[in-house]
PyMOL Python script that loads the backbone (N, CA, C, O; Angstrom):
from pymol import cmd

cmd.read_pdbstr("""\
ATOM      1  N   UNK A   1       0.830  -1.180   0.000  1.00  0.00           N
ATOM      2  CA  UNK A   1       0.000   0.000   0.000  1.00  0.00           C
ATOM      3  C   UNK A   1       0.875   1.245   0.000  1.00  0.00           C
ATOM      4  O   UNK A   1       1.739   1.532   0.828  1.00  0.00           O
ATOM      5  N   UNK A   2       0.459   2.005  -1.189  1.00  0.00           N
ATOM      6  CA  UNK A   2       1.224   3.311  -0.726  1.00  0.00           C
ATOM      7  C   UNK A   2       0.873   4.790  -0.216  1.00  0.00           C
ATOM      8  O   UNK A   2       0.130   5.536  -0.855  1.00  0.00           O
ATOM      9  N   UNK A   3       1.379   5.084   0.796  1.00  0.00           N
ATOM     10  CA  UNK A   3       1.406   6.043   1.759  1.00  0.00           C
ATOM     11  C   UNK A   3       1.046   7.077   0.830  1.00  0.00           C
ATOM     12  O   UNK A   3       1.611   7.092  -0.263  1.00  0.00           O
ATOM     13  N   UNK A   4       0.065   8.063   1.151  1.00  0.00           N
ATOM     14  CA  UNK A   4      -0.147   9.780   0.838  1.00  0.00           C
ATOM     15  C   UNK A   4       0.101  10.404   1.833  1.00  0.00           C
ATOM     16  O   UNK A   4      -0.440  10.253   2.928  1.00  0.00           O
ATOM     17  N   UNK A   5       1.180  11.382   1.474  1.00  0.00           N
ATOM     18  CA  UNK A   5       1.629  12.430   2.613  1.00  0.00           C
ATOM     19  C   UNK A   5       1.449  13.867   2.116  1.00  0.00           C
ATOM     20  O   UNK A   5       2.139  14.204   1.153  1.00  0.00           O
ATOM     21  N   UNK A   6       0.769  14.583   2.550  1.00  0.00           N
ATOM     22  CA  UNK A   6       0.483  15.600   1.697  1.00  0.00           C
ATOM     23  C   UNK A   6       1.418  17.012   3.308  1.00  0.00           C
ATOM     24  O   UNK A   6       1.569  16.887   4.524  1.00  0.00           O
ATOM     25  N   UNK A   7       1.707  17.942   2.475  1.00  0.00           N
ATOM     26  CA  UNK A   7       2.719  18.846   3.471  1.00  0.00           C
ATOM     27  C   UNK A   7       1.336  20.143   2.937  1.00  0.00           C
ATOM     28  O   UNK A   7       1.277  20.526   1.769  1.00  0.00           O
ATOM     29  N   UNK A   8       0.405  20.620   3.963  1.00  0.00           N
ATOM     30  CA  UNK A   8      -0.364  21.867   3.866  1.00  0.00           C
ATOM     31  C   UNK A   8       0.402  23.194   4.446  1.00  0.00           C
ATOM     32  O   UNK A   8       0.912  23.339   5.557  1.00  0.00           O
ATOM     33  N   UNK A   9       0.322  24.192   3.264  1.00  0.00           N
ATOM     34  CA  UNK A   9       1.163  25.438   3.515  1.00  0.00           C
ATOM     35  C   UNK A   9       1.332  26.204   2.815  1.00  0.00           C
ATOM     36  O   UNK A   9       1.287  25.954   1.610  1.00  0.00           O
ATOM     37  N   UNK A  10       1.621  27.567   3.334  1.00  0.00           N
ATOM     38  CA  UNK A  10       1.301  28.734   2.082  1.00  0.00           C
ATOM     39  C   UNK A  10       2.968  28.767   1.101  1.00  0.00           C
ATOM     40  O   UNK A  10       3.034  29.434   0.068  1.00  0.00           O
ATOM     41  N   UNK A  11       3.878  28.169   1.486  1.00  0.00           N
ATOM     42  CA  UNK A  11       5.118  27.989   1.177  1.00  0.00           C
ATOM     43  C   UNK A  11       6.200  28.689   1.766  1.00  0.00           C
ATOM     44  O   UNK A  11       7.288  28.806   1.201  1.00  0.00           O
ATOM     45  N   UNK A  12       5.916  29.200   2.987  1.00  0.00           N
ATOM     46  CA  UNK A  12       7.063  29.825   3.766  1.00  0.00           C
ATOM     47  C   UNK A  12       7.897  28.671   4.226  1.00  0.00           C
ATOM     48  O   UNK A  12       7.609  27.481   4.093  1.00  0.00           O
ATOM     49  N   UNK A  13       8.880  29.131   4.737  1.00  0.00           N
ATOM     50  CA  UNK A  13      10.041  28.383   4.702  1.00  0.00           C
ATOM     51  C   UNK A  13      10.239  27.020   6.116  1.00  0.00           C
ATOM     52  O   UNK A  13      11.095  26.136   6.170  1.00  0.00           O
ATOM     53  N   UNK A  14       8.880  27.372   7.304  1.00  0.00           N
ATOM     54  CA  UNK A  14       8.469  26.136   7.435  1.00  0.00           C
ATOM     55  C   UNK A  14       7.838  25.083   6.997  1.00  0.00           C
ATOM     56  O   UNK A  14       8.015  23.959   7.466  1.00  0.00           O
ATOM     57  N   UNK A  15       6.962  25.383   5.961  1.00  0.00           N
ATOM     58  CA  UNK A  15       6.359  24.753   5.064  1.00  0.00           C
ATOM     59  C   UNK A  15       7.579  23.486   4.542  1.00  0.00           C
ATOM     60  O   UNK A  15       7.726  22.265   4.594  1.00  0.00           O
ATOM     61  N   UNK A  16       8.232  24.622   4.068  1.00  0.00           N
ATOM     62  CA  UNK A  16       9.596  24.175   3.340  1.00  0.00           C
ATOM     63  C   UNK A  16      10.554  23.003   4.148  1.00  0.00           C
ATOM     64  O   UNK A  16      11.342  22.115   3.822  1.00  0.00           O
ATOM     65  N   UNK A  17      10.161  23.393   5.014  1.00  0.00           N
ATOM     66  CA  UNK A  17      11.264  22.370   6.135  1.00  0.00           C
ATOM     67  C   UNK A  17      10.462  20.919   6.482  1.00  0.00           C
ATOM     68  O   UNK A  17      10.906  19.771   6.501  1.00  0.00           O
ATOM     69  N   UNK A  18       9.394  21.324   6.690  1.00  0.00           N
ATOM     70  CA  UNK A  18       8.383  19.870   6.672  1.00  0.00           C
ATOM     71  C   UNK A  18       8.295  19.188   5.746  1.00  0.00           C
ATOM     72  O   UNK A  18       7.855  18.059   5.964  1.00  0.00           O
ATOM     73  N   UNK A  19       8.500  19.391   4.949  1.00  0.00           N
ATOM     74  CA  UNK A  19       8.043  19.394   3.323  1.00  0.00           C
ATOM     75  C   UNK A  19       9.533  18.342   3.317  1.00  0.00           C
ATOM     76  O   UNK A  19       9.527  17.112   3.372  1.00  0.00           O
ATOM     77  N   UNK A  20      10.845  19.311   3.228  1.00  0.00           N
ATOM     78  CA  UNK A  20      11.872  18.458   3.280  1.00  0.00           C
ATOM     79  C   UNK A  20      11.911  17.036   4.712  1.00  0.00           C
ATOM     80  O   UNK A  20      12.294  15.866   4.720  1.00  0.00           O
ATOM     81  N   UNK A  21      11.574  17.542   5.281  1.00  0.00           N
ATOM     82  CA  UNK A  21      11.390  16.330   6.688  1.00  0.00           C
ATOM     83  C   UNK A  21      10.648  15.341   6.547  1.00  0.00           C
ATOM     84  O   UNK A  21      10.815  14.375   7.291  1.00  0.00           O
ATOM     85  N   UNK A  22       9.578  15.327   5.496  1.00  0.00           N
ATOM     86  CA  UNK A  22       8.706  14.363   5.263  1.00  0.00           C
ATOM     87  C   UNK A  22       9.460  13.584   4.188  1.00  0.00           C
ATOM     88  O   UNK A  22       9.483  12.363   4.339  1.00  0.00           O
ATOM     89  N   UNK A  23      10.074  14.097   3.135  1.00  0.00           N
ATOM     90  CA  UNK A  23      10.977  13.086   2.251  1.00  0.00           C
ATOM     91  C   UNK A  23      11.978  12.432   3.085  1.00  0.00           C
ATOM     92  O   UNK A  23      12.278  11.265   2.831  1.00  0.00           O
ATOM     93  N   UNK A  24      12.558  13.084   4.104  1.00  0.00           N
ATOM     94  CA  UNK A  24      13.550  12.338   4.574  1.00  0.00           C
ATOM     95  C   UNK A  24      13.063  11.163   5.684  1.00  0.00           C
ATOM     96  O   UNK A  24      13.908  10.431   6.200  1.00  0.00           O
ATOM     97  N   UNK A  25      11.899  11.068   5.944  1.00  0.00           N
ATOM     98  CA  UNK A  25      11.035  10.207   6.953  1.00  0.00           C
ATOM     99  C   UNK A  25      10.987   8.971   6.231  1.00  0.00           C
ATOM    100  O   UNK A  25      11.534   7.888   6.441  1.00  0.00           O
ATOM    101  N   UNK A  26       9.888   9.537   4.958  1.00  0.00           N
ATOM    102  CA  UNK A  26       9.832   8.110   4.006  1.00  0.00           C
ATOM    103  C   UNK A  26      10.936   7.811   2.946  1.00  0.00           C
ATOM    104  O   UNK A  26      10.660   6.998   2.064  1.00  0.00           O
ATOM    105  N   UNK A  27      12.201   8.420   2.961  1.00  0.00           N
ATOM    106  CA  UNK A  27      13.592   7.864   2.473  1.00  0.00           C
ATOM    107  C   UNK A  27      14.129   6.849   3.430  1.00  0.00           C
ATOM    108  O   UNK A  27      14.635   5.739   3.262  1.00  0.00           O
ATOM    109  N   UNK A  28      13.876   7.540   4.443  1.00  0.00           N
ATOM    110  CA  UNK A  28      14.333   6.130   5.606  1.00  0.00           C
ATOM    111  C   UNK A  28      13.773   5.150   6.187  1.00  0.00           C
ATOM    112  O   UNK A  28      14.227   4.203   6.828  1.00  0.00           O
ATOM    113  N   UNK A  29      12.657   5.489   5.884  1.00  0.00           N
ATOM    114  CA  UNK A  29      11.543   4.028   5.797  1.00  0.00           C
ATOM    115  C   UNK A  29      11.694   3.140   4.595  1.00  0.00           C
ATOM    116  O   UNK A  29      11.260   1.995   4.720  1.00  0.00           O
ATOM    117  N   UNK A  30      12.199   3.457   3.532  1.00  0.00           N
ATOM    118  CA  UNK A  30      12.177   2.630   2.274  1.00  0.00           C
ATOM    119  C   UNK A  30      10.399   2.158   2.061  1.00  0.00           C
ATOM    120  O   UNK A  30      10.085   0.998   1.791  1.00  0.00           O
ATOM    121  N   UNK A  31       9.308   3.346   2.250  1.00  0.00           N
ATOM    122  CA  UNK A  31       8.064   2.434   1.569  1.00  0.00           C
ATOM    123  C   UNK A  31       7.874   3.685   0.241  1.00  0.00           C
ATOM    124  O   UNK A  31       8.379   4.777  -0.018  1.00  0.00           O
ATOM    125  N   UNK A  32       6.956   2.877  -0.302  1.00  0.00           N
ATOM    126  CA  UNK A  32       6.556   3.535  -1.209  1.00  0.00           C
ATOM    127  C   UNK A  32       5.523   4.704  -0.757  1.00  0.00           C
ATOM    128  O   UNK A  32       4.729   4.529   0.168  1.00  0.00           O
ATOM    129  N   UNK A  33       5.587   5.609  -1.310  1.00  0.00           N
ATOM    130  CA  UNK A  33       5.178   6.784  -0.489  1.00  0.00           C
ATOM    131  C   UNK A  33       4.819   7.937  -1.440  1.00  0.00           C
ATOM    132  O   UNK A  33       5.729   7.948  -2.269  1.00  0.00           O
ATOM    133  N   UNK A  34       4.092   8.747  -1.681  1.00  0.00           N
ATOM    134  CA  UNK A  34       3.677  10.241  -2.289  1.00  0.00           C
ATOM    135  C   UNK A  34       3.577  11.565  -1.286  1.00  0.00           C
ATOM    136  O   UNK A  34       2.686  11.914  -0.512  1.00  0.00           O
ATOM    137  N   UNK A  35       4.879  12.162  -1.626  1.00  0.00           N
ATOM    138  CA  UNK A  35       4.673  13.372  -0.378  1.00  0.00           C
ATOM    139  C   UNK A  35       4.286  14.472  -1.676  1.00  0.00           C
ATOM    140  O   UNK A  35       4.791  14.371  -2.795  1.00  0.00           O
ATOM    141  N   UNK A  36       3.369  15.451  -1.314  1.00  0.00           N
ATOM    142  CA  UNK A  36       3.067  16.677  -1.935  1.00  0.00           C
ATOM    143  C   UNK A  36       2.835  17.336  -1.327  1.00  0.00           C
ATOM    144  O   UNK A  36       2.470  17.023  -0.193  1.00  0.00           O
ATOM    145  N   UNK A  37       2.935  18.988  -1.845  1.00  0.00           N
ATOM    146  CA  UNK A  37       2.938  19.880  -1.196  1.00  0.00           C
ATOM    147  C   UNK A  37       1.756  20.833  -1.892  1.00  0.00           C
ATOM    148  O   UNK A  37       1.927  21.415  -2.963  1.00  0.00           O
ATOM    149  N   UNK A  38       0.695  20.887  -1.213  1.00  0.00           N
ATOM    150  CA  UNK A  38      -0.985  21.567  -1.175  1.00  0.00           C
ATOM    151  C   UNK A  38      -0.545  23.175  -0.355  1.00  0.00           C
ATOM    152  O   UNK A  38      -0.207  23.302   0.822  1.00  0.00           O
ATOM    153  N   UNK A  39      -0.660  24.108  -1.237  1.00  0.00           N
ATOM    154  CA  UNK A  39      -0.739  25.541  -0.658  1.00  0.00           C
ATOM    155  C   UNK A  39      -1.962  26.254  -0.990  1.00  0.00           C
ATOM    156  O   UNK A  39      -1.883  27.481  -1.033  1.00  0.00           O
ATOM    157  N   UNK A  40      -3.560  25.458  -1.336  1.00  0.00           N
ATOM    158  CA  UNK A  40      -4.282  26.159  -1.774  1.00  0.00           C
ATOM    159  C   UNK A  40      -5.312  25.890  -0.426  1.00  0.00           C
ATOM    160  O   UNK A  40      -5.603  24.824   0.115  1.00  0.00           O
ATOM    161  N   UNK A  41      -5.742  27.283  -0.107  1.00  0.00           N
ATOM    162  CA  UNK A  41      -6.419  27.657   1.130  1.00  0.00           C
ATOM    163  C   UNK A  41      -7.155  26.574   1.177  1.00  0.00           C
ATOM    164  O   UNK A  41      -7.017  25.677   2.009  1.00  0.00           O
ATOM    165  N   UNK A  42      -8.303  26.617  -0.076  1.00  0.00           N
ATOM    166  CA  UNK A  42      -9.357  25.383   0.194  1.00  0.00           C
ATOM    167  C   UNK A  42      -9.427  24.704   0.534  1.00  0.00           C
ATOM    168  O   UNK A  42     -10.421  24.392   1.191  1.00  0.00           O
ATOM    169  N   UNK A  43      -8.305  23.867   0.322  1.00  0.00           N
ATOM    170  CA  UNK A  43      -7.826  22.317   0.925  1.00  0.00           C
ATOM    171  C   UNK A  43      -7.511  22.226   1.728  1.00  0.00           C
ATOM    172  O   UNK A  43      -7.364  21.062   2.100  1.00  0.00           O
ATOM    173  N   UNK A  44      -7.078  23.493   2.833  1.00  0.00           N
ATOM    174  CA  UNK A  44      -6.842  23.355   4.241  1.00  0.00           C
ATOM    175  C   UNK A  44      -7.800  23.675   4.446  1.00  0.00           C
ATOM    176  O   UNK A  44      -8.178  22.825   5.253  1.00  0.00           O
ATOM    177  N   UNK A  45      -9.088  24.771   4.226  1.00  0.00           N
ATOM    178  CA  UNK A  45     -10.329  24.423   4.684  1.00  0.00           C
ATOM    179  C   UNK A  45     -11.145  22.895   4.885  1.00  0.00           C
ATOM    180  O   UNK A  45     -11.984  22.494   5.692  1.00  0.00           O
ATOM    181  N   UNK A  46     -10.466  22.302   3.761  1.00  0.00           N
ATOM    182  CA  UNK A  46     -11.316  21.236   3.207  1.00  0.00           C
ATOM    183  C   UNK A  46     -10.997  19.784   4.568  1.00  0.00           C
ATOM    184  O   UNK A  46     -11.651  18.780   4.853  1.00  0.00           O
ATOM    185  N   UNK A  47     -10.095  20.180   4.937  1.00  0.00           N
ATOM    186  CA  UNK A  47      -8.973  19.286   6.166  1.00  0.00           C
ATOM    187  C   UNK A  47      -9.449  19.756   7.752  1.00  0.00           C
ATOM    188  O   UNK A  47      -9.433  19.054   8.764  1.00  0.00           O
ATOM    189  N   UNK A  48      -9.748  20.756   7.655  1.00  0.00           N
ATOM    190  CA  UNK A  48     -10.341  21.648   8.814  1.00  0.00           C
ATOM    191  C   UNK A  48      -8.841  22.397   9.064  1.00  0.00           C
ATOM    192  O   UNK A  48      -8.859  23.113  10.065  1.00  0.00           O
ATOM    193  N   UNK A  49      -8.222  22.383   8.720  1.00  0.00           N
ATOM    194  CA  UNK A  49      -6.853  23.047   8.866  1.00  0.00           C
ATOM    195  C   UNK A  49      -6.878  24.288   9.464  1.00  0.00           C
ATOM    196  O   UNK A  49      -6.959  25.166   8.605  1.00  0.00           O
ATOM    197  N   UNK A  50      -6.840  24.736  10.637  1.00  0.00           N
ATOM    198  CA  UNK A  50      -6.156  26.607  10.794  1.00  0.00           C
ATOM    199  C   UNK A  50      -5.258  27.164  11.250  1.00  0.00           C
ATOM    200  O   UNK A  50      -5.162  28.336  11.615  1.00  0.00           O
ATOM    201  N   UNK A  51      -4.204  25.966  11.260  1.00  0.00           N
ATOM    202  CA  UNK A  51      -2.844  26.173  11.517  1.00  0.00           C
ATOM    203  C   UNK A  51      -1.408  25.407  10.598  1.00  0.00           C
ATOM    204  O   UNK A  51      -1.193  24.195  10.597  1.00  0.00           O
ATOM    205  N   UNK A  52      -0.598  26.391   9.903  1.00  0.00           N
ATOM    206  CA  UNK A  52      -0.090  25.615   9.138  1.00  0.00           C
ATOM    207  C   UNK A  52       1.277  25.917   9.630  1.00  0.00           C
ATOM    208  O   UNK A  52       1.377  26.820  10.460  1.00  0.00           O
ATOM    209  N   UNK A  53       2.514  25.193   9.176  1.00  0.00           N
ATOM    210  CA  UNK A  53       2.136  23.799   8.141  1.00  0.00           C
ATOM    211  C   UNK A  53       1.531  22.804   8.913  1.00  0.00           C
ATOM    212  O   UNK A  53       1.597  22.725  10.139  1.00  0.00           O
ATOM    213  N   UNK A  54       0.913  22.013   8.125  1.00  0.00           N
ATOM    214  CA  UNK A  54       0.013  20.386   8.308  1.00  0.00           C
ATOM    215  C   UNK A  54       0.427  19.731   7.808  1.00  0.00           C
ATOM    216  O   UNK A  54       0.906  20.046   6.718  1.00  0.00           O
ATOM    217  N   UNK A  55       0.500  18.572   8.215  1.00  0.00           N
ATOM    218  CA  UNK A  55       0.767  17.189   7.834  1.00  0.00           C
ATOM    219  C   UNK A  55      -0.204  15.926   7.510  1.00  0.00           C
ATOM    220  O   UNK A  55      -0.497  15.238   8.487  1.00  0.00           O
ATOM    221  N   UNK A  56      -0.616  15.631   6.537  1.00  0.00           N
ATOM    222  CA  UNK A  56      -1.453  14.998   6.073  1.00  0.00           C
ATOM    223  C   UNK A  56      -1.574  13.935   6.068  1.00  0.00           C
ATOM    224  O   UNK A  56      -2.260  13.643   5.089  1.00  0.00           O
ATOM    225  N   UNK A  57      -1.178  12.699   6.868  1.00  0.00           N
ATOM    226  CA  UNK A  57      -0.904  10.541   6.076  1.00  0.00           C
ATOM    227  C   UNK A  57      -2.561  10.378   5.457  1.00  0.00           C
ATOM    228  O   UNK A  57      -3.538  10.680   6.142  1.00  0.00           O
ATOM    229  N   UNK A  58      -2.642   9.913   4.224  1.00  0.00           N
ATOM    230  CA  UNK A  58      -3.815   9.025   4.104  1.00  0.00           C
ATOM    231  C   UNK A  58      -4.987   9.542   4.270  1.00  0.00           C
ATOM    232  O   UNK A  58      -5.898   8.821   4.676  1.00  0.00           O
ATOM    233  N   UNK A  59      -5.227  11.052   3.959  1.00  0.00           N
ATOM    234  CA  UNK A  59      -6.165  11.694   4.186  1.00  0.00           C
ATOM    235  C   UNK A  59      -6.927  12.195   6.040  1.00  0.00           C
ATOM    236  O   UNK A  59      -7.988  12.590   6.525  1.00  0.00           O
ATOM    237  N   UNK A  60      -5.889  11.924   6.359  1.00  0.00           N
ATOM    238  CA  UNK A  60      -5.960  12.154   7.629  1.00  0.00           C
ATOM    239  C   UNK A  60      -4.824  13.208   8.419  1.00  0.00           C
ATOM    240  O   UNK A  60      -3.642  12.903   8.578  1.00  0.00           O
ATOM    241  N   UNK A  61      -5.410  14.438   8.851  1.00  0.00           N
ATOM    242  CA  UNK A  61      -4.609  15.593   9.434  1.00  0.00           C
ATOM    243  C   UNK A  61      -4.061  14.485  10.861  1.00  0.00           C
ATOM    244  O   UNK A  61      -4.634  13.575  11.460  1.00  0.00           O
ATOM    245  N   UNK A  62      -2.372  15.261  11.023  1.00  0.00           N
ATOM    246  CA  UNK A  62      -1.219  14.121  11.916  1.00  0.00           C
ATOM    247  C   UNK A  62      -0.630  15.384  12.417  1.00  0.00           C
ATOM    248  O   UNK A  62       0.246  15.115  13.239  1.00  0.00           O
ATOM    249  N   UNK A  63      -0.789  16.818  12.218  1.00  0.00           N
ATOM    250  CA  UNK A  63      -0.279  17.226  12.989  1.00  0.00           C
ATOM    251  C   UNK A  63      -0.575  18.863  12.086  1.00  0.00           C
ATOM    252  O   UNK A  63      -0.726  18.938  10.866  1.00  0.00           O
ATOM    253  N   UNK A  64      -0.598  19.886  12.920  1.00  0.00           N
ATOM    254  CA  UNK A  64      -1.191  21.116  12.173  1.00  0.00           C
ATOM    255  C   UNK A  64      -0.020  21.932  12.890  1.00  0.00           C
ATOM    256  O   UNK A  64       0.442  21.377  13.887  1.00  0.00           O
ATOM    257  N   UNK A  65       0.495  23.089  12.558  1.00  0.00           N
ATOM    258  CA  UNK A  65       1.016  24.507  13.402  1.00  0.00           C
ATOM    259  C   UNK A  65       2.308  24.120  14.046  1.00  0.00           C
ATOM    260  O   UNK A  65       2.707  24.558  15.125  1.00  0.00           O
ATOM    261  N   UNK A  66       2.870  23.335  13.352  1.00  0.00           N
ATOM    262  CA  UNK A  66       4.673  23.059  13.880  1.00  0.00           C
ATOM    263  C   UNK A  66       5.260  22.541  12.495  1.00  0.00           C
ATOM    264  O   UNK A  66       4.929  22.542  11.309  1.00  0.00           O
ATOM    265  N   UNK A  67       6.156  22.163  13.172  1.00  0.00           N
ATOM    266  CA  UNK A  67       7.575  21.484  11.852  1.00  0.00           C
ATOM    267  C   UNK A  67       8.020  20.284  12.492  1.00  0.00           C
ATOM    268  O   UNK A  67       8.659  20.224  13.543  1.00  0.00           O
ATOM    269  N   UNK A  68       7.697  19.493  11.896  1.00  0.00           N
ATOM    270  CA  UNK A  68       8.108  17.929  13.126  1.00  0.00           C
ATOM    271  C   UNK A  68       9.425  17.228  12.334  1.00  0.00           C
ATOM    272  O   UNK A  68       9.626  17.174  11.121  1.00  0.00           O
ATOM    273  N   UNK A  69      10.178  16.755  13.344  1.00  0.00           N
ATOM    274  CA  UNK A  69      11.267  16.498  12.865  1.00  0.00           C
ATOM    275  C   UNK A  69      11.506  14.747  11.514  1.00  0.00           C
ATOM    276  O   UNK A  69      10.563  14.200  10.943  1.00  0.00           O
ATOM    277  N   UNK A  70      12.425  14.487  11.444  1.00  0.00           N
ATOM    278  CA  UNK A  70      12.259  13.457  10.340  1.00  0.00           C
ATOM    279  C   UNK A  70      11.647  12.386  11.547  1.00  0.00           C
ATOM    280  O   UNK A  70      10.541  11.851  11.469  1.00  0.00           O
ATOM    281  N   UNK A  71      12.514  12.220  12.554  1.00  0.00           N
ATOM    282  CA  UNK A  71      12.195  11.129  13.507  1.00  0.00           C
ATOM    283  C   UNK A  71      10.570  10.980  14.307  1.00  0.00           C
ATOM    284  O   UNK A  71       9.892  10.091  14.822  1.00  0.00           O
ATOM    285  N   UNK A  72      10.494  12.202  14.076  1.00  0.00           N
ATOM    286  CA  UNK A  72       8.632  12.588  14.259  1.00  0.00           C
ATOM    287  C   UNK A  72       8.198  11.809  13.685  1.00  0.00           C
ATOM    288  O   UNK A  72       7.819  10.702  14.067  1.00  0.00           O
ATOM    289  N   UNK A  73       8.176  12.420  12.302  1.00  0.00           N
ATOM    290  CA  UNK A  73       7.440  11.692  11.164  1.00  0.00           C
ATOM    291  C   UNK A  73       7.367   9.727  10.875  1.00  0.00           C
ATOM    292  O   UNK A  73       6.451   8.936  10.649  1.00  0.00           O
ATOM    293  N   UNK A  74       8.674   9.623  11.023  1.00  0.00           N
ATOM    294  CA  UNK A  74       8.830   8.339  11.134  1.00  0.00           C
ATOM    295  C   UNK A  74       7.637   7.501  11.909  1.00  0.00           C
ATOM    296  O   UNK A  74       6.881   6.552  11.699  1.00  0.00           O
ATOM    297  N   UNK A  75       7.899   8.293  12.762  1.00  0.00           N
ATOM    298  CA  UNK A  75       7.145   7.674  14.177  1.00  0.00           C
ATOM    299  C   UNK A  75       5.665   7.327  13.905  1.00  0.00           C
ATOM    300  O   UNK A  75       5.051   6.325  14.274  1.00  0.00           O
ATOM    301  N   UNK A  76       5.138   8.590  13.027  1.00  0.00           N
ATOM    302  CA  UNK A  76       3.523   8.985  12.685  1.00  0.00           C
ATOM    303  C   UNK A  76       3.464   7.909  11.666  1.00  0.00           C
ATOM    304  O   UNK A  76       2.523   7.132  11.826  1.00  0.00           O
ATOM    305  N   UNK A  77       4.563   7.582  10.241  1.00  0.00           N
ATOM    306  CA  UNK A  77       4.122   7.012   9.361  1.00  0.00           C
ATOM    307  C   UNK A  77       4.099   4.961   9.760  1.00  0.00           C
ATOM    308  O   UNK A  77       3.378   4.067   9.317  1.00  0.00           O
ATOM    309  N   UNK A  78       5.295   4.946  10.799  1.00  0.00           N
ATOM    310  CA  UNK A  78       4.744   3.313  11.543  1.00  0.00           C
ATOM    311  C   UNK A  78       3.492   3.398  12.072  1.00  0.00           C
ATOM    312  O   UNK A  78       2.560   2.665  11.743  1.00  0.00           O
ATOM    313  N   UNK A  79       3.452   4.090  12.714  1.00  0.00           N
ATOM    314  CA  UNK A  79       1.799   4.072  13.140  1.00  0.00           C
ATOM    315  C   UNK A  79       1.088   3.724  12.125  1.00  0.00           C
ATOM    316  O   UNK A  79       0.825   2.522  12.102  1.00  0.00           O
ATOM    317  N   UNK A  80       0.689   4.334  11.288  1.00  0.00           N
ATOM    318  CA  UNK A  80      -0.087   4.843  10.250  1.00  0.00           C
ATOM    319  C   UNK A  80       0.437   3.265   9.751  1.00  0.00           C
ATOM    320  O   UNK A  80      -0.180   2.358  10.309  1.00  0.00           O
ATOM    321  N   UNK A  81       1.220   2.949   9.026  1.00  0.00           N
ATOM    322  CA  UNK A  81       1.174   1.188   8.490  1.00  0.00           C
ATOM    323  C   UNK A  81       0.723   0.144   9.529  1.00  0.00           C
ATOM    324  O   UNK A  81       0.236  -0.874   9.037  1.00  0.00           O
ATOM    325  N   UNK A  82       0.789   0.198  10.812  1.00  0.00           N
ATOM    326  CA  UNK A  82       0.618  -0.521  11.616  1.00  0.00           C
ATOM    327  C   UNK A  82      -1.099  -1.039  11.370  1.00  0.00           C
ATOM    328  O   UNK A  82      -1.755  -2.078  11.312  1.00  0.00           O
ATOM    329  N   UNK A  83      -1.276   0.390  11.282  1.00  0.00           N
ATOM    330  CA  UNK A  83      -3.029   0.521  11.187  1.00  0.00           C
ATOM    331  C   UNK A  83      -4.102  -0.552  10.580  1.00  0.00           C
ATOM    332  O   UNK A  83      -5.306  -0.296  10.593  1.00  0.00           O
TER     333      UNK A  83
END
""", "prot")
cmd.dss("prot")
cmd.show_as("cartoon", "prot")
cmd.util.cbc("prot")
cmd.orient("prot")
């Protein structure tokens, strides 16, 4: 199964850092994985989003209004396969 990771954000440079933290999460997981990066308001409406950046697994908001580190992420995306 492969992982959707979507990075929500207007593209400031935390955006940017999550964004990079999330490739480096699922580089070191070795799964197959889709990280993208969504900066259109709607879709954080659409998420309930009102704090960015967000972190998205699988259509499911994992974390809103920080920058989580690679080892964060890691953490969120075992979960998330465990499931």
């Amino acid at each position: 199964m492969e992982l959707s990771v979507k990075v929500l954000g207007s593209g400031c440079a935390k955006c940017g850092k999550l964004a990079e933290n999330a490739q480096a999460a699922v580089a070191q997981l070795g799964i197959p994985a889709t990280v993208e990066k969504v900066t259109d308001v709607a879709q954080f409406e659409r998420y309930g989003v009102l704090f960015t950046p967000a972190l998205v697994v699988n259509e499911k908001v994992v974390s809103a209004g920080r920058v989580l580190s690679p080892a964060q992420i890691v953490s969120l995306l075992t979960t998330t396969l465990a499931e």
